[in-house]
N, C-alpha and C positions, 0 to 999 in steps of 0.2 A: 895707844888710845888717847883722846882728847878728853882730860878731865874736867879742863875748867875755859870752854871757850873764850877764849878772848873777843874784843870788839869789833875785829877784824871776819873773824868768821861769823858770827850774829847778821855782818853786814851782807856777809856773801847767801846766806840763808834768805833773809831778806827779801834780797834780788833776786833769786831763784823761784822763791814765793809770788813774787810779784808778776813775772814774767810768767809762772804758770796764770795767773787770771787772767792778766789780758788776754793770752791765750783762748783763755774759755770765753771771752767775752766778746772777742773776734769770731770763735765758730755756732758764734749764737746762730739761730736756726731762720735764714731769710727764706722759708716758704712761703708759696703762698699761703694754705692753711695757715702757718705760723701765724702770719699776717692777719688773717680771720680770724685766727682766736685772739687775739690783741684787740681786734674790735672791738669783738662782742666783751671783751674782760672792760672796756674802756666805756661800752655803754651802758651795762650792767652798774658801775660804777657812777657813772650820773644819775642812772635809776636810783638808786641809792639815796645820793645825797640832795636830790631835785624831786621825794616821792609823790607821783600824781600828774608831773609836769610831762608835757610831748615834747621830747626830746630827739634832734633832729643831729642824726650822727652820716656826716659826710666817710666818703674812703680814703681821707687821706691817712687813716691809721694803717695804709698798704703801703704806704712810701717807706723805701729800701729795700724791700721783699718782690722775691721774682713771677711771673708771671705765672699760673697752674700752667698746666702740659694740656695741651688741646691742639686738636685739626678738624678743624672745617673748610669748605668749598662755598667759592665766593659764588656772587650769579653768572661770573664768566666762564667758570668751570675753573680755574685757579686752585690747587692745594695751598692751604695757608695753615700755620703751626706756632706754637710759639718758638721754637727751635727757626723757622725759616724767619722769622722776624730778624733775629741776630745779625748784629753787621750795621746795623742802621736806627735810629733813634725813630720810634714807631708812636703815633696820634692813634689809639684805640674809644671809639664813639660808641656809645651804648644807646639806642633808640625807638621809636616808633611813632606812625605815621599821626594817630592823634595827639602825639603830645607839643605843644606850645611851642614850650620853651627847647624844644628839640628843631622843630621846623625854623625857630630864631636866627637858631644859631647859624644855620646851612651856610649863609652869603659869607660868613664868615671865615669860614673851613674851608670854601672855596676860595677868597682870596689869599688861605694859607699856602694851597697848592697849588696855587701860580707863581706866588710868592719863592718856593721854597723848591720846588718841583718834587719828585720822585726816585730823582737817584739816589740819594742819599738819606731819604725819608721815605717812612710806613705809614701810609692814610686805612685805616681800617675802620669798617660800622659794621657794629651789631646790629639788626633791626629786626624787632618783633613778628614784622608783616609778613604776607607771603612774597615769593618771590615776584608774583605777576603783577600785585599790589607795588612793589616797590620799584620794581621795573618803570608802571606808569607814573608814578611819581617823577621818577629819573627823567624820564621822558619831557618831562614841563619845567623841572628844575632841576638841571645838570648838578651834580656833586661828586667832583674825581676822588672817589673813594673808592675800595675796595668794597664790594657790599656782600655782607651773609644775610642773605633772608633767613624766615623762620627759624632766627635763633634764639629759640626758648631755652632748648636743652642749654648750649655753649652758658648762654647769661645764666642763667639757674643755678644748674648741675656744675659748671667747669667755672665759674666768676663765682658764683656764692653772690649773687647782686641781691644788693639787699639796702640802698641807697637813694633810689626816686631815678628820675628822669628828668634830663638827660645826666647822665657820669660821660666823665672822658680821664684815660689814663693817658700819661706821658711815660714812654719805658725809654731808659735809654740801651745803646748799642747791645750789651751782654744781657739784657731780659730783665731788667731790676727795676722797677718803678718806682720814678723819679717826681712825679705829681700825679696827683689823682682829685677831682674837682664835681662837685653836683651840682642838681637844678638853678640852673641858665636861666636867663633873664626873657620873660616872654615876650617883647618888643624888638625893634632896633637897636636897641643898645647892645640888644646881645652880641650882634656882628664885632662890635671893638671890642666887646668882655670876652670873646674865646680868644681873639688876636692877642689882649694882653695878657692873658694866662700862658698862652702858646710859643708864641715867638720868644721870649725869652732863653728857653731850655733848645730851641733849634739852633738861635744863635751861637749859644753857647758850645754846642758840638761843633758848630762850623770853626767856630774861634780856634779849635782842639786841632780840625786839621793841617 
């Protein structure tokens, strides 16, 4: 038995010490929820210290944390999932027909997907509308997107959206979201302000292959 450690073993305790936390600090919990409740801890928190003030809390409190588990069908009839997203660095659009700064953005998102194509990129939008409603929309203004009509539940119930219009996440390949960004600019401008949010995080995977 070891009655009088020396400095030598202190040190080895230490280091064993040590290496358990990183450990725990590594399987910290990137859910989504996680993610969600980090929000709300993070807005609560300006409540707080800002009492009275409208305080405007974007989702970038979701960046590192993965995607909720959801499938929905586009208007093509497409199965889409967060599981099928994987493999590819995926542009997720949250939207609807009357909002601004949503319709801004559109010429924007379309030169991304000309830009950038589709094999190796996920174009997807949420949109509030009905299908038939967004259909003619599409109709007058192309946007190579994936499109989910009437998606209330997905946004609500499976995003926990709770951020304004428009949101767009960046996830990359494995389902982690990598940016997350709100209310777009209701002009022209907006078309350069998605491109330079965007292109960055695409380049940057191409760079990878």
């Amino acid at each position: 038995m070891l009655s009088n450690p020396g400095p030598q073993y202190l040190f080895v305790v230490c280091f064993v010490l040590s290496v358990l936390f990183c450990s725990a600090q590594n399987s910290e919990d990137k859910s989504y929820l996680a993610g969600i409740e980090i929000c709300k801890a993070k807005l609560e928190t300006s409540q707080r210290e800002k009492p009275g003030d409208l305080i405007f809390q974007g989702p970038d409190c979701l960046v590192g944390h993965y995607l909720p588990d959801f499938e929905v069908t586009s208007i093509d009839g497409s199965k889409i999932s967060n599981h099928s997203l994987k493999g590819k660095v995926s542009v997720i659009n949250f939207w609807f027909l009357a909002c601004t700064p949503c319709l801004a953005e559109i010429p924007g998102f379309k030169i991304l997907v000309d830009k950038y194509g589709t094999e190796q990129f996920n174009f997807i939008a949420f949109g509030m509308d009905s299908k038939a409603d967004i259909e003619a929309y599409l109709r007058k203004h192309p946007w190579p997107f994936s499109h989910i009509a009437d998606a209330d539940d997905a946004i609500v119930v499976k995003f926990k959206h709770r951020w304004g219009f428009p949101t767009t996440f960046i996830v990359d390949e494995n389902g982690i979201i990598v940016s997350a960004f709100s209310a777009g600019l209701p002009d022209e401008r907006a078309v350069a302000e998605v491109q330079k949010k965007i292109s960055p995080f695409l380049d940057a995977f191409l760079e990878k292959k």
